[in-house]
N, C-alpha and C positions, 0 to 999 in steps of 0.2 A: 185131438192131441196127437193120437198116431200121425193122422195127417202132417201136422206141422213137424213131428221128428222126424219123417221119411223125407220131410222138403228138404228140411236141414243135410239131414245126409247126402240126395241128390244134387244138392248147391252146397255147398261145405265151402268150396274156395269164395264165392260170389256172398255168402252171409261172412266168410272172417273179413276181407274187404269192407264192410258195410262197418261191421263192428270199430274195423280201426279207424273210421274216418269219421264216425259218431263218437269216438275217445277223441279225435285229435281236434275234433269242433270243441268237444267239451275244455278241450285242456287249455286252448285259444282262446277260446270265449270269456273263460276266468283270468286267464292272463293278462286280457286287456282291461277287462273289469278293474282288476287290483291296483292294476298302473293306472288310472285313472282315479282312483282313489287315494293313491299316493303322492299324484302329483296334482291334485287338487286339496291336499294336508301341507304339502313340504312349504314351510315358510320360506319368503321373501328375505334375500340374503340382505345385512346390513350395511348402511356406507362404512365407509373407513373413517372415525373419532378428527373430527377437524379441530387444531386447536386455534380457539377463540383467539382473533387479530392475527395469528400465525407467528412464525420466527421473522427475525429483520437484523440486520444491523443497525444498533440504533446512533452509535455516531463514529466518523472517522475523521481525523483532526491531523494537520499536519504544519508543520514551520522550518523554516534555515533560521539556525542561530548562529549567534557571532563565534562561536568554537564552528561554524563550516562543516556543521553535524543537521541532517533532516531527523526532527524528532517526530514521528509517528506515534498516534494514542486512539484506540477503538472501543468501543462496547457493543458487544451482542447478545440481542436478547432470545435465548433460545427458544421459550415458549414450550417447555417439558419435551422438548427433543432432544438427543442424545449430538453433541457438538464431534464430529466425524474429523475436519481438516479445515486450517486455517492458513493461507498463503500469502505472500505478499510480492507484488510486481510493479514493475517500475516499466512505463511507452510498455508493455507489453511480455517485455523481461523478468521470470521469476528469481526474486532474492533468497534468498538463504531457503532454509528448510519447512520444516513445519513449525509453527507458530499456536497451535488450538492452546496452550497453555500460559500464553504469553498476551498482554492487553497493549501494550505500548514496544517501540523499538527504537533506537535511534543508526541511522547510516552515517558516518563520516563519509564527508566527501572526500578527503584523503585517498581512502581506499577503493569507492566505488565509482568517482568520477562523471556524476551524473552532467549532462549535458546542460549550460548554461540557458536560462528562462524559465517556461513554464513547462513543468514535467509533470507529468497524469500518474499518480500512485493507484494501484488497484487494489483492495481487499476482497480475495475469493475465500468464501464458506463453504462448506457442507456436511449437511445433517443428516443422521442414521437413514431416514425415510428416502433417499435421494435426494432430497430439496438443497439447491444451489443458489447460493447471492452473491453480490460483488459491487462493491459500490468503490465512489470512485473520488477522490482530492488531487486539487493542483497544489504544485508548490512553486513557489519561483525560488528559481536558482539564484544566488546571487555570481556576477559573473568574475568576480574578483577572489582570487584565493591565494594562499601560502604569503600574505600581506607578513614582514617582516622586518623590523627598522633597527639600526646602528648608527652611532655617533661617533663624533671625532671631534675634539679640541684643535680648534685651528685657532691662533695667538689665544686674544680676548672673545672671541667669539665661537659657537657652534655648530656644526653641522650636521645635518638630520639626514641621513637615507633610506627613502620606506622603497622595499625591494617588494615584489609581486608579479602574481600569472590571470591572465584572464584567456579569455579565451575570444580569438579574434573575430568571431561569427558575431560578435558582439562589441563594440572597438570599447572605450571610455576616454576620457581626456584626462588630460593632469590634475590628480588629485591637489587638492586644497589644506589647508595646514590652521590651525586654530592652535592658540597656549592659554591655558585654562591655570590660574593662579587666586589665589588669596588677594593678592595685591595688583592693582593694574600697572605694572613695572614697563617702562617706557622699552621694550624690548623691541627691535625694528626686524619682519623678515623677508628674507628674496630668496626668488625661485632662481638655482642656479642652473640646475640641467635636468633635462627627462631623457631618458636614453630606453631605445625599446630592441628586444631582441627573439629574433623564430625558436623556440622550442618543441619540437613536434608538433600535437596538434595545437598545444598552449604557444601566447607568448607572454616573454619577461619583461617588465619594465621597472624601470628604477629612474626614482626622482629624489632630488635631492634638496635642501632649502636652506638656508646659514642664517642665526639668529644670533643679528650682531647685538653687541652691548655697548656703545658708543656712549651712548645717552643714560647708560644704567651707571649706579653707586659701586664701587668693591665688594664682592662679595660673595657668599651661596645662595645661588636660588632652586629651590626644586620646584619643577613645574609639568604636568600633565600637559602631552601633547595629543593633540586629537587629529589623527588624518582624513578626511573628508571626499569621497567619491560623489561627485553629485551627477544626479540620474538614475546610479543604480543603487539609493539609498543602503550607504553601506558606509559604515565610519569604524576606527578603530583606536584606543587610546594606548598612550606609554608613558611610562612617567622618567625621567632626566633627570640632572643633579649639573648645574653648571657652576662654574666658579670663572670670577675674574680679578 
């Protein structure tokens, strides 16, 4: 025992050396230990909750009606996601604002001048998680609009003028003329003039058609007249009041 304290003394620096590097194994050695054990414990992190079938738009539906209005109508089904932004685009063109509140819409073409034919509507979604859809409807344009008609008593007979714009990338021919009455009254009609004219991108035409009454009795007739674009299935009614 004296031995061993006189070594100590004599090596003092060479045993504290010994001692701290027998601590720093020690302290090592546990340290991997623990981590080993912690990460052969730590569970397996979980997927993210998928929802069964997912979100979708489930339908988007579109028409031109005879008011020269595209009526837009959607449904989506969110599948317990949280509905973020709904957008509406036209070739590529976003319309108006947000929509996430709204199922249906209608555009006058008055105002938005969508190009005549088949035009690609787009519905863009998106939902809390990121997820983005967009689906997609044609509409056909019709190429005929601001379709307008006036009369004029000329003697015994009438004259009909349907005024309108189409747009030239699309031509049409002289509209067609139908009288739609109660009675089949011997009423005789003739195309008198179609006159066409350049307005910016659109042009004007105006046709005109005189429904004589040669063959008809004295008297009033009201009668529904129907003007008739054939091609671009597109017709429109008025109703008249003649007398002779």
């Amino acid at each position: 025992m004296h031995t061993l304290i006189q070594y100590i003394r004599n090596n003092a620096m060479f045993v504290l050396l010994l001692l701290s590097f027998l601590c720093f194994a020690l302290f090592f050695g546990s340290y991997m230990f623990i981590s080993k054990e912690e990460e052969a414990i730590t569970p397996e992190p979980k997927p993210p909750i998928q929802n069964e079938g997912g979100a979708k738009i489930t339908t988007l539906e579109a028409n031109f009606t005879q008011d020269e209005t595209v009526h837009l109508s959607w449904s989506i089904d969110k599948a317990n996601l949280e509905l973020v932004s709904v957008q509406l685009y036209c070739e590529g063109r976003r319309l108006e604002g947000e929509m996430k509140d709204l199922s249906s819409y209608a555009l006058p073409q008055s105002i938005y001048q969508f190009p005549s034919g088949n035009c690609i509507f787009t519905l863009k979604v998106m939902f809390g998680d990121g997820t983005e859809l967009s689906k997609d409807v044609t509409v056909s344009i019709n190429s005929v609009t601001n379709i307008q008609m006036t009369k004029e008593q000329k003697g015994e007979d009438l004259l009909l003028k349907l005024s309108y714009s189409y747009d030239p990338n699309h031509p049409i021919g002289v509209p067609r003329i139908k009288l739609m009455m109660d009675n089949n009254y011997p009423f005789e009609l003739h195309h008198e003039s179609t006159t066409r004219t350049k307005n910016g991108n659109l042009e004007n035409g105006v046709t005109t058609y005189r429904i004589a009454t040669k063959k008809v009795a004295d008297g009033t007739y009201h009668i529904r007249v129907r003007w008739i674009f054939d091609g671009v299935n597109i017709s429109k009614d008025f109703d008249v009041t003649l007398t002779k």
